[in-house]
C-alpha positions in Angstrom: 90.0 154.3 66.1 89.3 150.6 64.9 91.4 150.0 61.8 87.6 149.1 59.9 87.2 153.0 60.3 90.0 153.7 58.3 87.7 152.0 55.2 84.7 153.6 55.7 82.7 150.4 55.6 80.3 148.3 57.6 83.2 146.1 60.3 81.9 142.7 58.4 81.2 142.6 54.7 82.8 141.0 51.6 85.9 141.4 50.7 87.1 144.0 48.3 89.9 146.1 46.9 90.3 149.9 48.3 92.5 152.2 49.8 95.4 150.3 51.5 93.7 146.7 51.1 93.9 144.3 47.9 91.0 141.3 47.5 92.3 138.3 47.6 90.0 134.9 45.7 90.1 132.3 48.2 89.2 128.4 47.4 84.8 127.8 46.6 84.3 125.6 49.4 81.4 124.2 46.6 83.4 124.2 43.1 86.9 124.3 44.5 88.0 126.7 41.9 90.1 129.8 43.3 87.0 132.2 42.7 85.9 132.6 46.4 85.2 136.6 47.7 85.2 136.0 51.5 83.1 137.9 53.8 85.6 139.7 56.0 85.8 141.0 59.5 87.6 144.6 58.4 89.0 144.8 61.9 91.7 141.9 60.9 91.1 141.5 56.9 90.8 138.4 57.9 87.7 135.8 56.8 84.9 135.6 59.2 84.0 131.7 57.8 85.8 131.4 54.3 84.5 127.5 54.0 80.8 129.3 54.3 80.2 132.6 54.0 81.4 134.4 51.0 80.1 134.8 46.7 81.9 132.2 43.7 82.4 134.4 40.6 81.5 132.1 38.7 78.0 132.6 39.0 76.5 130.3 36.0 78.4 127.3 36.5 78.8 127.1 40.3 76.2 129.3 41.8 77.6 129.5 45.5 76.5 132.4 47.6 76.2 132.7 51.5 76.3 136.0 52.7 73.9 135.7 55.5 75.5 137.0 58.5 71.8 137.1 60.7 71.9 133.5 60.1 74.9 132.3 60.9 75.5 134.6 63.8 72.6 133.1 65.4 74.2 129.0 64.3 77.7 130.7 65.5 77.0 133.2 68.2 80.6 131.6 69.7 82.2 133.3 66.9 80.4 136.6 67.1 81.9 136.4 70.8 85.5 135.7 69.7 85.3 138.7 66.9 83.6 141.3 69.4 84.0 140.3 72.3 80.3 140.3 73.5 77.7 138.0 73.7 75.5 137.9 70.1 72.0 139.7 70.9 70.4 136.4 70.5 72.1 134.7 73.8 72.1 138.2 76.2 69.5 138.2 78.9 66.8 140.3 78.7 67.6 143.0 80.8 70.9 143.6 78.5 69.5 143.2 75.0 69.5 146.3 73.0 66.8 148.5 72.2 67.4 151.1 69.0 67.4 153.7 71.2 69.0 152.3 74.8 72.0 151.0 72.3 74.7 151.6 74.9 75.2 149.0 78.3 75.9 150.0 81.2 79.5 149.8 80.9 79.3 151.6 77.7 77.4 154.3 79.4 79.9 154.5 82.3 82.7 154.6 79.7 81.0 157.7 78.1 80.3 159.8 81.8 83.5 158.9 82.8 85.3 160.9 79.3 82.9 163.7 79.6 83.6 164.0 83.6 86.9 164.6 83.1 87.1 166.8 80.2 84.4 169.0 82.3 87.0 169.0 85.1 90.2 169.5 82.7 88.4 173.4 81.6 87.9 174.1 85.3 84.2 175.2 84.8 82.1 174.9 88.2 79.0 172.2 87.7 76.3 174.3 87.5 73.8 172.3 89.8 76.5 172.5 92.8 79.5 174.8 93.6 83.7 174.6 93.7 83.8 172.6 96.9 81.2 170.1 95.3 82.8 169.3 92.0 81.5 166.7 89.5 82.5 163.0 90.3 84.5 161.5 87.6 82.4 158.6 87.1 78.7 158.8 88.1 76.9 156.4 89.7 73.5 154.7 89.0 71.5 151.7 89.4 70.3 151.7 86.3 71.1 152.0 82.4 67.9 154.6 82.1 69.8 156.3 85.2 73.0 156.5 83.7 71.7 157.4 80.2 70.7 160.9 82.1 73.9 161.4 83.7 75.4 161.1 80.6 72.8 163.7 79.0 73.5 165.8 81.7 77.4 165.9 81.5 77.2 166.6 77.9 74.4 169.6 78.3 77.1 171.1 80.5 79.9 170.9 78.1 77.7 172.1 75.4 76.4 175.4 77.0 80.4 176.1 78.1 81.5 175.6 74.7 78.9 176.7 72.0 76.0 178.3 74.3 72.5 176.9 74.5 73.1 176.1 70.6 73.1 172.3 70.8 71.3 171.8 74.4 68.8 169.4 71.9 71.4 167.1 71.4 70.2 164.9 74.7 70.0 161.0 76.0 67.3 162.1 77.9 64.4 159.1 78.4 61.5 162.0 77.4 63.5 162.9 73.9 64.5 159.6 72.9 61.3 157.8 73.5 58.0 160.5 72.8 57.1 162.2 69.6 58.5 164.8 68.5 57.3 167.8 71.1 55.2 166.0 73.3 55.3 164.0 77.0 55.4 160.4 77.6 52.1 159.8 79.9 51.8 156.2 81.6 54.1 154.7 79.4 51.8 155.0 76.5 52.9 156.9 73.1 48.9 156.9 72.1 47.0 155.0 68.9 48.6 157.1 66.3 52.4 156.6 66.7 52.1 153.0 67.5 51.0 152.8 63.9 54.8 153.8 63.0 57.9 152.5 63.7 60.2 155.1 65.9 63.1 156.1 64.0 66.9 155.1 65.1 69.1 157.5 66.2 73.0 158.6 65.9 74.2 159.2 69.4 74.8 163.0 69.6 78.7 162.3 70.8 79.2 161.1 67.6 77.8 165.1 66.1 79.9 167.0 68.9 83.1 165.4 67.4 82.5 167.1 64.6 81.6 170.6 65.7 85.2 171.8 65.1 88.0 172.3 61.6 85.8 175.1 60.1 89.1 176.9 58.8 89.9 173.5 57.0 86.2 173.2 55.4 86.2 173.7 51.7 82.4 175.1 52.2 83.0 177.2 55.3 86.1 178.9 54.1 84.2 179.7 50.8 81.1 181.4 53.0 83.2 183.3 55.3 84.8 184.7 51.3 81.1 185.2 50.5 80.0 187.1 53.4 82.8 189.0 54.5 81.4 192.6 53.4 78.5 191.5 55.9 79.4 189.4 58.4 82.4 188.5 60.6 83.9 184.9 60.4 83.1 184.6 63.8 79.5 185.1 63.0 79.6 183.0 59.5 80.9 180.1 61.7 78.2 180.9 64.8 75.6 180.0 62.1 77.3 176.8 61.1 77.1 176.1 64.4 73.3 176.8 65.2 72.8 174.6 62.3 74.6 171.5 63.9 77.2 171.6 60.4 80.5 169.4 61.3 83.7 168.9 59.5 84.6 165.2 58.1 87.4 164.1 56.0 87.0 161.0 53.6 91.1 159.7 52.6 89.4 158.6 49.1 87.7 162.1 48.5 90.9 164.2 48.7 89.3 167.1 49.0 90.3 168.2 52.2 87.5 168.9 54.8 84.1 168.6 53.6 80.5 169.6 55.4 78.6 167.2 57.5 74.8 167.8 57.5 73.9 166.6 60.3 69.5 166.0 60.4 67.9 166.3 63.8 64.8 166.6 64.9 62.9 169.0 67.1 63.1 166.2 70.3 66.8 166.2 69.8 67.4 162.9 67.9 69.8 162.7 65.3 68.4 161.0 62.4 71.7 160.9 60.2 73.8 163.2 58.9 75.0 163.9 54.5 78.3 164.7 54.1 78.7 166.5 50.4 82.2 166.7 49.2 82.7 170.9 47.4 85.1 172.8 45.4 87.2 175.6 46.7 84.5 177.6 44.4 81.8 176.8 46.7 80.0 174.3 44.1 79.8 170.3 44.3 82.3 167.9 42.9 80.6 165.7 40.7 83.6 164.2 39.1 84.7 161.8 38.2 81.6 160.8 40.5 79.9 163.0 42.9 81.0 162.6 46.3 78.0 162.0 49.5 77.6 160.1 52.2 75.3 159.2 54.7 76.2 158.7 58.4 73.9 156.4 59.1 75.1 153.5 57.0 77.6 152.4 59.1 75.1 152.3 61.9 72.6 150.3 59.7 75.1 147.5 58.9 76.4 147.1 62.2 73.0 147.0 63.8 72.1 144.3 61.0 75.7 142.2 61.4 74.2 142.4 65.2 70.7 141.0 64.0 69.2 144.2 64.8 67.1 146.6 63.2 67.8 150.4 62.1 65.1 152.1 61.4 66.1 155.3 59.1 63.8 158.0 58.5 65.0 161.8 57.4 64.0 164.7 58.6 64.7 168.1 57.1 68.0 169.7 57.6 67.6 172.5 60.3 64.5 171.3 62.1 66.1 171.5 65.4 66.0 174.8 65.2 62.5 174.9 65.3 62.1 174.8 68.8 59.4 177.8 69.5 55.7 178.7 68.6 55.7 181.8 65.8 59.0 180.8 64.4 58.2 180.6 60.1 59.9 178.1 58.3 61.6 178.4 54.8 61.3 175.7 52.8 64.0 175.2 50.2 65.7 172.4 48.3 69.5 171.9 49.5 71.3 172.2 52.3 73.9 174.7 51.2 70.9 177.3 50.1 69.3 177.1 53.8 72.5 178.2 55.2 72.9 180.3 52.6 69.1 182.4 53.4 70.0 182.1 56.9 73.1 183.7 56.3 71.7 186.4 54.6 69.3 186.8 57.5 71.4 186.7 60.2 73.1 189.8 58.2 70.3 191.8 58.1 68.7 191.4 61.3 69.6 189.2 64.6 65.8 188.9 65.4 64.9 188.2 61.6 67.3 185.2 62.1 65.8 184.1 65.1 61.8 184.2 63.8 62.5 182.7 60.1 64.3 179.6 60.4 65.2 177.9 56.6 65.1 174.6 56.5 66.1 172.3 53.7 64.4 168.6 52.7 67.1 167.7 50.6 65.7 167.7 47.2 62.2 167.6 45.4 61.5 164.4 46.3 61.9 165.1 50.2 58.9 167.1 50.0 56.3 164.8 49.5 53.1 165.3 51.7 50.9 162.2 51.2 48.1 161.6 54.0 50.3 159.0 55.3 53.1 161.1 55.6 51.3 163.9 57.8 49.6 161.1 59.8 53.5 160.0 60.9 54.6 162.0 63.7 58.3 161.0 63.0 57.4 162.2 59.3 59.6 165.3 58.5 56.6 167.1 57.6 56.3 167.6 61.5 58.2 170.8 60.9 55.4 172.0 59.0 52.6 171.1 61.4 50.9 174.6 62.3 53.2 177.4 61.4 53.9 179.2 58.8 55.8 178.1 55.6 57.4 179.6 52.4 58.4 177.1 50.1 61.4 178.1 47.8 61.1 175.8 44.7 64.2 176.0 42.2 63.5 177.7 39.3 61.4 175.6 36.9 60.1 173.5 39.4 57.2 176.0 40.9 54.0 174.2 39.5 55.5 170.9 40.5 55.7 172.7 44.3 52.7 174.5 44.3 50.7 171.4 43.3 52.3 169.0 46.1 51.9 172.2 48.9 48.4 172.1 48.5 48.1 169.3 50.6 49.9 170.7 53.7 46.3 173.0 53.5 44.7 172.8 57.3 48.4 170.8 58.3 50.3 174.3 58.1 49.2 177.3 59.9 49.8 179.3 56.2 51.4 178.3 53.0 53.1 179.9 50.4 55.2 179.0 47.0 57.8 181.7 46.7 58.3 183.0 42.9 61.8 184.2 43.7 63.6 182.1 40.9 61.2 182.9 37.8 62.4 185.2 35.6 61.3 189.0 36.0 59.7 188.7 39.9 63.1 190.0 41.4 66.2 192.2 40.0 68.3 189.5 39.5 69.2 187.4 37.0 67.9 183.7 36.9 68.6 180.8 35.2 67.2 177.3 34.7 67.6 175.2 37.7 68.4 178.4 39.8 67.2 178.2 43.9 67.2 181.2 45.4 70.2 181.1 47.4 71.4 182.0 43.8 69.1 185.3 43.5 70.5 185.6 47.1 74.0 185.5 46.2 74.1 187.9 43.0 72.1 190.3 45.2 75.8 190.5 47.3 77.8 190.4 44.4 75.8 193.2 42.4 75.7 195.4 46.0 72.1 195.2 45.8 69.2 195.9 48.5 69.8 192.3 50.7 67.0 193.7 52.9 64.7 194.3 50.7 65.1 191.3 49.0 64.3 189.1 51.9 61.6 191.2 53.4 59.9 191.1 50.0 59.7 186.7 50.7 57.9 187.5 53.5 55.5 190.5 52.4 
């Protein structure tokens, strides 16, 4: 692991005090004074340019500030070279410049095949496209980086259907996924009028999710649903679900809250968008002090791409949409993260094919459900998981006008819509309280030993 890693920061970026790593105020190369915060390259702690790039405190008096690392990479590419050890993007040709999505070279891509090769060959599973006698090679060959980007996909379907099923099989390099719309073909190289208008999302490589898919006995939020759910379901079955929904295990050093959920956000082609890692209590419930403790996988990807000159292009989509892979499959609409795996949950204890036909999804808080004309226009938009079927939107308690005016827009978009009065007071059993989402109605329905059937059947009636 690069030592950067072990700071949780973008590699180059100005200097500062955290765990293990004291700023130090270097000499203004404009006032002289000893007030000088260096850019750094985290892999050393050492300056990148501390007579240029870098921020004088004193602010009024000297004014100095150069932290504009597209700029001077492209005046120093030599030094981008001696810190990386690759040519800057600016001075590669242009077969080997990098695209958002083709963001590994084709030693990169060899590097990858070659790993998953040989773990495939360390389980002893037979290739499924061939037999014993015909094993797979440890490093594929190809002639080209699109080449090798399927070989890659392909070595990393097979380890995914040995190890979780067809749960992941999404999670793909493939040309199709990466560079179409969301469900649809690439034809003669054109993507057609509409999606030109809009800029194609980045994406995470899926390696980078499958690393994760593992530590659920040492997740704060996994150990507390397997407590939840034990009178219904097994743990085997609690963690299954986590699975389906793509939820990894991370572990911040400055949290120190052990292992926490990573909410990993991919679309229906297969490409990861980013993933939110939330930081919870043994109880189940946030921490929110002393400060409340998220963060976004992508970051590091966007200031590395930028360090690189490049661009990353973020753009959510709503937590579960993967799953929504097949016509008739309804989608539940809810707030947070932790309530859609909470309602599937619940499903997946009442009925395996309930599970399968209602997938909740979550768009990570009121303002991820937005649904201007722009918006359904985008076919990266997460409102793509809304685009003809039929949706139940769970507002939190309080919020249901708000909700019911904004879903009248998805009228014509949606196959049906509905806003779910769950969480007012009096329309279910269960108590509610302000701010209540109905994973909460969901959850004192087990506590009380209520009807969890009924319950969900009567979201649906």
């Amino acid at each position: 692991m690069n030592k950067y890693s072990n700071y949780n920061k973008p590699r180059f970026s100005l200097d500062e005090n955290c765990a293990g790593h004291r700023q130090v105020k270097r000499r203004c190369p404009n006032c002289g004074r000893k007030s000088f915060v260096a850019m750094l390259d985290w892999e050393t702690e050492q300056p990148i340019d501390a007579a240029v790039l870098g921020i004088c405190d004193h602010a009024q008096s000297c004014g100095y500030a150069d932290t504009d690392l597209k700029g001077y990479w492209k005046q120093h590419p030599d030094r981008y070279e001696t810190l990386t050890g690759e040519p800057h993007p600016s001075t590669r040709p242009g077969w080997q410049s990098r695209d958002r999505c083709d963001r590994y070279d084709r030693s990169e891509f060899l590097e990858i095949a070659s790993r998953l090769a040989r773990e495939w060959d360390e389980e002893g599973a037979e290739p499924t496209g061939g037999n014993a006698d015909d094993p797979t090679p440890e490093t594929p060959t190809a002639s080209t980086v699109q080449d090798m980007a399927a070989a890659v996909a392909e070595l990393a379907a097979r380890i995914v259907e040995e190890r979780i099923g067809s749960r992941l099989t999404a999670f793909s390099l493939s040309d199709d996924k990466l560079h179409t719309r969301q469900g649809e073909t690439r034809t003669r190289g054109g993507y057609g009028a509409k999606a030109a208008r809009y800029a194609m999302p980045s994406a995470i490589p899926p390696d980078e999710v499958l690393r994760t898919l593992h530590g659920y006995e040492g997740n704060r939020l996994a150990a507390w649903l397997r407590d939840t759910f034990a009178p219904l379901l097994t743990a085997a079955e609690v963690e299954g679900v986590l699975l389906d929904y793509a939820v990894g295990t991370v572990s911040y050093r400055d949290w120190g809250c052990g292992g926490s959920p990573m909410y990993w956000q991919i679309d229906a082609a297969g490409l990861v968008r980013t993933g939110k890692a939330i930081g919870y209590g043994t109880d189940g419930r946030r921490v929110r002090e002393p400060r409340p403790l998220m963060r976004w996988a992508h970051s590091r990807h966007k200031a590395e791409a930028e360090a690189r000159g490049e661009e990353f292009v973020m753009r959510q989509c709503w937590f579960g949409a993967h799953r929504l892979r097949r016509q008739g499959q309804a989608a539940w609409l809810c707030e947070g993260e932790k309530g859609a795996l909470i309602a599937a949950l619940a499903l997946r204890a009442v009925d395996k094919e309930l599970y399968r036909q209602i997938v909740p999804v979550a768009c990570g808080g009121c303002q991820g459900f937005n649904p201007t004309p722009d918006r359904l226009e985008n076919p990266w938009d997460a409102l793509q998981s809304a685009k003809g079927r039929s949706v139940v939107i769970f507002p939190d308690s309080g919020k249901q006008g708000e909700w019911a005016a904004k879903a009248e827009a998805l009228g014509g978009y949606a196959a049906a819509v509905r806003v779910s009065r769950w969480c007012e007071p009096g329309v279910t059993p269960y108590e509610v309280h302000d701010g209540d989402g109905f994973d909460d109605v969901i959850l004192r329905c087990i506590a009380e030993g209520g009807d969890l059937a009924a319950l969900l059947l009567s979201a649906v009636s």
